[in-house]
C-alpha positions in Angstrom: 0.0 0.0 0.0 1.0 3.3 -0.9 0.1 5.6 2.1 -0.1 9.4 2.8 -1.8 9.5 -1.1 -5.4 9.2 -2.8 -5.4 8.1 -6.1 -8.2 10.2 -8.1 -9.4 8.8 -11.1 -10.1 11.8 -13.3 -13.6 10.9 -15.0 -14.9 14.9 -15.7 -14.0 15.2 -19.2 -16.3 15.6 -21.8 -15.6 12.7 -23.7 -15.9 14.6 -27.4 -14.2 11.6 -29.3 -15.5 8.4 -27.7 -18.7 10.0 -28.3 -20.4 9.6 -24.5 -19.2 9.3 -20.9 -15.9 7.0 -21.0 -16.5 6.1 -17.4 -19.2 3.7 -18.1 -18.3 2.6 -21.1 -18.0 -1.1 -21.0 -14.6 -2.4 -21.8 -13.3 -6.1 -21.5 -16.5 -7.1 -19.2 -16.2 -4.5 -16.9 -16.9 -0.2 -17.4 -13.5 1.8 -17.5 -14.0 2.8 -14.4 -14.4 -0.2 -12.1 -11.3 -1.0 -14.6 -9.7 1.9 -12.8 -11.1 1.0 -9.2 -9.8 -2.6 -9.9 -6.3 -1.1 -10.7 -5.7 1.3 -7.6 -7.6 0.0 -4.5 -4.4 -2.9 -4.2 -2.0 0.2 -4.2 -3.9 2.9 -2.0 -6.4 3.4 0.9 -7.9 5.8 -0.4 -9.5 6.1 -4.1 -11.4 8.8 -5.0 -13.0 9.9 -8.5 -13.3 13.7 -9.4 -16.2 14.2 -11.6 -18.9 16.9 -13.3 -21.7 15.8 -11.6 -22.7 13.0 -9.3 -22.5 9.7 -10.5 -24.2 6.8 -9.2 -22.6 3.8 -10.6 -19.6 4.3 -7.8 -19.5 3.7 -3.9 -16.1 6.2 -4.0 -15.5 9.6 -2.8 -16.5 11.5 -5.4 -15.1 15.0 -5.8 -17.2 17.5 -8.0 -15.5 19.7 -9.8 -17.8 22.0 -11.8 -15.4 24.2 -13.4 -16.9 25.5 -17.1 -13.5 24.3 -18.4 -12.6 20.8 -18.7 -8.7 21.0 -18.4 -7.4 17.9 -16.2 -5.5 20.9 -14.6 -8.6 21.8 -12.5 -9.8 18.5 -11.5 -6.2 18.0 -10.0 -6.6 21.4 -8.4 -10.0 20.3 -7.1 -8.8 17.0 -5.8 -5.6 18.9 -3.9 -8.0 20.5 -2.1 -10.3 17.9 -1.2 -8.1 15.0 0.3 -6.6 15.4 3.3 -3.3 13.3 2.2 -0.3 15.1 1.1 0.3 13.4 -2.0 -2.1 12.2 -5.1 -1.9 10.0 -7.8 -3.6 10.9 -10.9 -5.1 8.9 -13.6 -7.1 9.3 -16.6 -10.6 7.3 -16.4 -10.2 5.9 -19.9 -6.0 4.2 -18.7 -7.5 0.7 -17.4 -3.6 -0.6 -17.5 -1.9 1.1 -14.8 1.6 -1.3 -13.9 1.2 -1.8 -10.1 5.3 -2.5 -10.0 5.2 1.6 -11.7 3.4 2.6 -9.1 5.4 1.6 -6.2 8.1 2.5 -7.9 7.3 5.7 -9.0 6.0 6.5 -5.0 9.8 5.6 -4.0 10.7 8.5 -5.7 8.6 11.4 -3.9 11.1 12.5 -0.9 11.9 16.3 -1.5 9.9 16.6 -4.8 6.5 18.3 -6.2 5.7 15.9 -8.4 6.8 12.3 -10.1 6.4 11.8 -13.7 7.7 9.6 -16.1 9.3 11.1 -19.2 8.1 8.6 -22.2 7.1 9.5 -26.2 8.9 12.7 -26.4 7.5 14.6 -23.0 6.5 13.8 -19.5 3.5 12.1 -18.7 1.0 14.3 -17.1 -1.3 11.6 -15.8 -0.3 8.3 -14.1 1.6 10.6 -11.9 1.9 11.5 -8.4 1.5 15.4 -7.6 2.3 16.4 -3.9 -0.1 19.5 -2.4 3.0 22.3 -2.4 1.2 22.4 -6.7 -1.6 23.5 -5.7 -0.6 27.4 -5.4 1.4 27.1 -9.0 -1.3 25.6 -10.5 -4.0 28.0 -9.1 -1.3 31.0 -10.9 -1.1 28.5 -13.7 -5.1 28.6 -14.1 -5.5 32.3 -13.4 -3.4 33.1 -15.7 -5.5 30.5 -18.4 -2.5 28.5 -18.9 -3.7 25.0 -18.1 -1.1 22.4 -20.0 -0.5 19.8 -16.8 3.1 19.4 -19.5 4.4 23.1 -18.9 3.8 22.8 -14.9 5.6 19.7 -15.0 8.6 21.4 -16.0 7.9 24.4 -13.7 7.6 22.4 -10.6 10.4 20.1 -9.0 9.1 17.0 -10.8 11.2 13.7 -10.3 11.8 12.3 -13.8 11.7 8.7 -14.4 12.8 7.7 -17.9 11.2 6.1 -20.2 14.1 3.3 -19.8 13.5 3.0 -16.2 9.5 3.0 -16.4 10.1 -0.3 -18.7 12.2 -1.9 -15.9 8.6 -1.9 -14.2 5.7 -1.6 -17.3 8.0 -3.2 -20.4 5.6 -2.0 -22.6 5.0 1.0 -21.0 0.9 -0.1 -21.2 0.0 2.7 -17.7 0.1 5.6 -20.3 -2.3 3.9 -22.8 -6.0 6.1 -23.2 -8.7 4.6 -24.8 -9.9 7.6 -26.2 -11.8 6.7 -29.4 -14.0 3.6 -30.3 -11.0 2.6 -32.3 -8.8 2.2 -29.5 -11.1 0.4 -27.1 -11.7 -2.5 -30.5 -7.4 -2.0 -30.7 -6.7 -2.7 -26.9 -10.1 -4.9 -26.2 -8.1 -7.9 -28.1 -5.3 -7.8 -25.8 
């Protein structure tokens, strides 16, 4: 177990090419976000799932964040300043393969730092990533001043860096930062 952290599934987004809500979207027998659920409750004590509105297909926390805009940036915001832990990890609804051996290897890496990302396909990864609560008060300038890319705060913040040749020591195919984001990637991934 990873303690002194709430994992937040991020499931506010609008969804514009899947085409409906990705949370209940039913993916290998099961709906992306009890994929999700399944995937963090052997790693953390507390799971939690920031959302638009109210959903009730879930017995977790649920943190509303009704912001007009749907940057990830402000449901991470949000989630800071609902737990009461001084860490979160983040992860998109729609990333049912999360590496358990990342995770705890990732959370090794925390002391002294902001933030723990792993650098793979050319930047770092902005979800799948552990964000202490010292962000919050860069990403509240971040949002006032409407710049909301979680990839520019990464760099702004003292992130831990894993590389994309460490990350495969854990997840060889580096599967965590896979999003099923269209209908063509849930047919893609639904035959692995």
């Amino acid at each position: 177990m990873i303690h002194d952290c709430t994992a937040v599934i991020l499931a506010g987004g609008e969804s514009k090419r899947m085409g409906q809500d990705k949370a209940s979207i039913l993916f290998q027998g099961q709906t992306l976000l009890q994929h999700s659920i399944k995937q963090l409750r052997p790693c953390f004590e507390n799971v939690s799932v920031s959302v638009r509105k109210q959903r009730s297909d879930t017995d977790l926390r649920q943190i509303l964040d009704n912001s007009e805009n749907r940057a990830p940036m402000l449901g991470i915001a949000a989630a800071l300043q609902a737990v009461h832990t001084d860490w979160i990890f983040v992860v998109g609804v729609d990333m049912p393969f999360v590496a358990h051996k990342l995770l705890k290897n990732m959370a090794s890496k925390r002391e002294n730092h902001d933030a723990v990302a792993v650098y793979s396909g050319g930047f770092m990864q902005p979800l799948c990533c552990f964000y202490r609560q010292t962000c919050w008060s860069k990403m509240q300038q971040s949002i006032q001043a409407e710049r909301r890319s979680l990839k520019h705060l990464l760099k702004a913040l003292n992130t831990h860096i894993i590389s994309e040749h460490e990350a495969r020591l854990y997840d060889p195919k580096l599967q965590s930062f896979v999003s099923l984001n269209t209908p063509t990637d849930l047919k893609t991934w639904s035959k692995t």
